[in-house]
C-alpha positions as CSV (number, residue, x, y, z in Angstrom):
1,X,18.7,12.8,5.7
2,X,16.0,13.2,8.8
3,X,13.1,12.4,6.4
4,X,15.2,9.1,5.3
5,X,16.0,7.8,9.1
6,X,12.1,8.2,10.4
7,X,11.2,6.2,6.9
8,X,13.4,3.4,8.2
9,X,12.2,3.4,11.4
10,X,8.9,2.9,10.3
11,X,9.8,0.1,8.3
12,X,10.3,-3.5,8.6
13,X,13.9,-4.7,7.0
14,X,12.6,-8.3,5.5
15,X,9.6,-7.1,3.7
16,X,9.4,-3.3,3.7
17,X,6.3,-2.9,5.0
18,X,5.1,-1.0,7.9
19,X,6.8,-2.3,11.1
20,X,4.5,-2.8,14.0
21,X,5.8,-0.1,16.4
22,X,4.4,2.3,13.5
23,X,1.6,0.0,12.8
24,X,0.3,0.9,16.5
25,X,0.8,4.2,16.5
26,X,-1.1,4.2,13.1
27,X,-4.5,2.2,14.3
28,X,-4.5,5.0,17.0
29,X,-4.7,7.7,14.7
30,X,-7.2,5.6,12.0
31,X,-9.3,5.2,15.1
32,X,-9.4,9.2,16.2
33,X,-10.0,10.0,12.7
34,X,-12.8,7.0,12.1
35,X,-14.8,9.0,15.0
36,X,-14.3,12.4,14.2
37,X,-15.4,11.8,10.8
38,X,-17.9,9.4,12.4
39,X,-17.1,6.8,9.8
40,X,-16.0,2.2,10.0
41,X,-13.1,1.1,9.9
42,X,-12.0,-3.1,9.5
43,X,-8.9,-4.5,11.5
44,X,-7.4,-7.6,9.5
45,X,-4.9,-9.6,11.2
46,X,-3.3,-12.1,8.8
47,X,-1.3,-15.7,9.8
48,X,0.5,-18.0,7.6
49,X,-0.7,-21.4,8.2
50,X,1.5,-24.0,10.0
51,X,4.3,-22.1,9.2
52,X,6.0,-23.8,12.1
53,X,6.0,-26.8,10.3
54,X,6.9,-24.8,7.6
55,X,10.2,-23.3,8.3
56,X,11.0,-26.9,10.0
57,X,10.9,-28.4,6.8
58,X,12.8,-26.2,4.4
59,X,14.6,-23.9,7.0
60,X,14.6,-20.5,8.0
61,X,16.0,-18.8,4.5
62,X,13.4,-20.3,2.6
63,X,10.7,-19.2,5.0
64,X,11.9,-15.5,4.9
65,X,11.7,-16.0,1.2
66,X,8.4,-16.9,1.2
67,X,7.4,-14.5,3.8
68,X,8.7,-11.4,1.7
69,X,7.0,-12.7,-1.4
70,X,3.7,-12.9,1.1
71,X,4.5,-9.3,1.3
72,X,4.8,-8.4,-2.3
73,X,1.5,-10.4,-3.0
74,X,-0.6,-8.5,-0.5
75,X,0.9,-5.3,-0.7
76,X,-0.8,-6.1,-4.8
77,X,-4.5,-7.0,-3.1
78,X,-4.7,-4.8,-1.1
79,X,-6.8,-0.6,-2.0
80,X,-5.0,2.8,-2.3
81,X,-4.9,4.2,1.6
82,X,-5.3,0.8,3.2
83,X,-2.5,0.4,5.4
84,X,0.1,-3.0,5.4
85,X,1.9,-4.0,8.0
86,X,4.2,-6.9,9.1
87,X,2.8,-7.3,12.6
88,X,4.9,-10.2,13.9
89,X,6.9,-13.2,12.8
90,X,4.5,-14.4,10.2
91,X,1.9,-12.6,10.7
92,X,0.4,-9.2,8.8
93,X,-2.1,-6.8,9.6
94,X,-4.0,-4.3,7.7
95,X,-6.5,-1.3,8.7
96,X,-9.2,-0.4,6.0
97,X,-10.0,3.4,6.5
98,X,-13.5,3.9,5.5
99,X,-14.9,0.4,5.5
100,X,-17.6,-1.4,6.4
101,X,-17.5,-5.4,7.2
102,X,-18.6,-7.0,4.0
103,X,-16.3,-4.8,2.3
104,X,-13.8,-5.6,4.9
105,X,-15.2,-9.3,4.4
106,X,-14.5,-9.0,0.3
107,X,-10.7,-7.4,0.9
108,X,-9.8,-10.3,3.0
109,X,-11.5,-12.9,1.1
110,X,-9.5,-11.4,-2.3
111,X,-6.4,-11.8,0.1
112,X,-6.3,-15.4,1.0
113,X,-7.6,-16.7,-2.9
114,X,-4.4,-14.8,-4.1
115,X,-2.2,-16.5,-1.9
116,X,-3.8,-19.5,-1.9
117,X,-3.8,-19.8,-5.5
118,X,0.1,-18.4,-5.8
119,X,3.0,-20.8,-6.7
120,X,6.3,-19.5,-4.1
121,X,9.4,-19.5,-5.4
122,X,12.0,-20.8,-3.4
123,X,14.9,-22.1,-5.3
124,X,18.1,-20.7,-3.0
125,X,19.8,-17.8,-4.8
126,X,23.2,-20.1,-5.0
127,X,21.0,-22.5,-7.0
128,X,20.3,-20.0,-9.6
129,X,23.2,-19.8,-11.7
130,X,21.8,-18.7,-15.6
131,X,19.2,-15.8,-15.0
132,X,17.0,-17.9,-17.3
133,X,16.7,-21.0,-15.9
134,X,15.0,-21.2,-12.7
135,X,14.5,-24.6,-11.2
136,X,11.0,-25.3,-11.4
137,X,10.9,-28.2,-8.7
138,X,11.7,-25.2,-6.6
139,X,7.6,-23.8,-6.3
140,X,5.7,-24.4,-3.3
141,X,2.2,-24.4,-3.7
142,X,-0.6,-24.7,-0.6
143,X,0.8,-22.1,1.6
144,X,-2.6,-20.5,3.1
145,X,-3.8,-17.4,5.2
146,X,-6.2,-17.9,8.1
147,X,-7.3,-14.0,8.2
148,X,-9.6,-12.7,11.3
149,X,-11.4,-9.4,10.8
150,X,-13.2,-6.9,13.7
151,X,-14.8,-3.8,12.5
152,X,-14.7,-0.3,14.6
153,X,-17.5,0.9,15.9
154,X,-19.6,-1.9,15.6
155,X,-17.4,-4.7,17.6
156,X,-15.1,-2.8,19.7
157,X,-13.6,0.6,20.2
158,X,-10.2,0.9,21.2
159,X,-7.1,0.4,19.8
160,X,-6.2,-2.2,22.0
161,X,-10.0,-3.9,22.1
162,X,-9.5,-3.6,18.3
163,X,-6.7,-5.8,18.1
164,X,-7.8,-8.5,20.9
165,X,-11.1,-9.0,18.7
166,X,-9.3,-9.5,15.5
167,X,-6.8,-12.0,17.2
168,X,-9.7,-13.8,18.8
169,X,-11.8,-14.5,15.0
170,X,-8.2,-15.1,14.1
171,X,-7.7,-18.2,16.5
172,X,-11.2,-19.1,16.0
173,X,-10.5,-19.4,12.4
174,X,-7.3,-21.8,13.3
175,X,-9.3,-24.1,15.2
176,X,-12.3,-24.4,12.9
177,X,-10.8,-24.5,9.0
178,X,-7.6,-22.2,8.1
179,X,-7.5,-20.7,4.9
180,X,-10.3,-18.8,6.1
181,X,-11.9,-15.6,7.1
182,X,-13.2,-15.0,10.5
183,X,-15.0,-12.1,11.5
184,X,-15.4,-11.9,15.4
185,X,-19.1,-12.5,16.5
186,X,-19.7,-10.6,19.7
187,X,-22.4,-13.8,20.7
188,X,-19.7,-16.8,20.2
189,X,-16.5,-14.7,20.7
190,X,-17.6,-13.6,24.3
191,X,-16.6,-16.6,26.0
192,X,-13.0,-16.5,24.7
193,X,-12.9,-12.5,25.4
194,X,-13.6,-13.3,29.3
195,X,-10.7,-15.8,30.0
């Protein structure tokens, strides 16, 4: 089945979302379509906090685990016709169609509260023997989003100057609080942009 195949391909295997081949060639096409119908559009790019330190401390299984349910909980947040990705490792990305930055702003902000405030399961399928009794011990709280958002027209205009800008407020969010939303500022982010 043809139809079948090029879904695959567009997808990522762990999570199901959007892979990032097809999340590039998407933001292209958002972009065209943003200016012929001469309408905003918000980048989000979305990082699991120390998520090094993270998979270090309860290994690699437990962090896919975690990453998938990541997945399942923002694929819930986020609006009809926005579009999810799995950009990288542990970190997502999402275009709003249509949007302008305090909506954008709102999105993101409903984003990190829901993970922020969501218990992760990740008990080890061996360890669950009786499909009723899952080890509670086995809950993670604390695991946080730093999100960074850049809005199209208004901070850059290509694809690729799309997803610099939101990668900058993204880093700038790392160094200044995490479990945050950064929106790039062309006045403080234009340092960074020029090394």
């Amino acid at each position: 089945n043809h139809d079948g195949l090029m879904e695959q391909a567009t997808r990522d295997l762990l999570t199901d979302l959007y892979n990032h081949v097809y999340f590039q060639e998407r933001l292209t096409s958002e972009i065209e379509s943003a200016e012929k119908l001469n309408q905003g559009l918000c980048l989000l790019v979305l990082d699991i906090d120390h998520f090094k330190g993270f998979n270090d401390a309860w290994g690699y299984s437990i962090g896919a685990r975690v990453i998938r349910q990541m997945a399942d909980l923002l694929r819930q947040s986020v609006r009809h016709g926005d579009i999810l990705a799995r950009y990288v490792g542990d970190e997502f990305a999402v275009i709003l169609p249509d949007t302008d930055v305090e909506t954008g702003r709102a999105v993101a902000e409903k984003m990190r509260k829901t993970i922020e405030r969501y218990q992760f399961r990740v008990a080890l399928m061996d360890e669950v023997l009786p499909e009723d009794s899952v080890p509670d011990d086995r809950q993670v709280s604390g695991v946080t989003l730093t999100i960074g958002l850049v809005h199209f027209p208004e901070n850059q205009r290509t694809r690729d100057g799309l997803v610099m800008a939101a990668e900058i407020a993204l880093c700038r969010g790392k160094h200044q609080s995490r479990n945050s939303v950064c929106v790039y500022d062309a006045m403080t982010d234009q340092a960074d942009d020029e090394l």
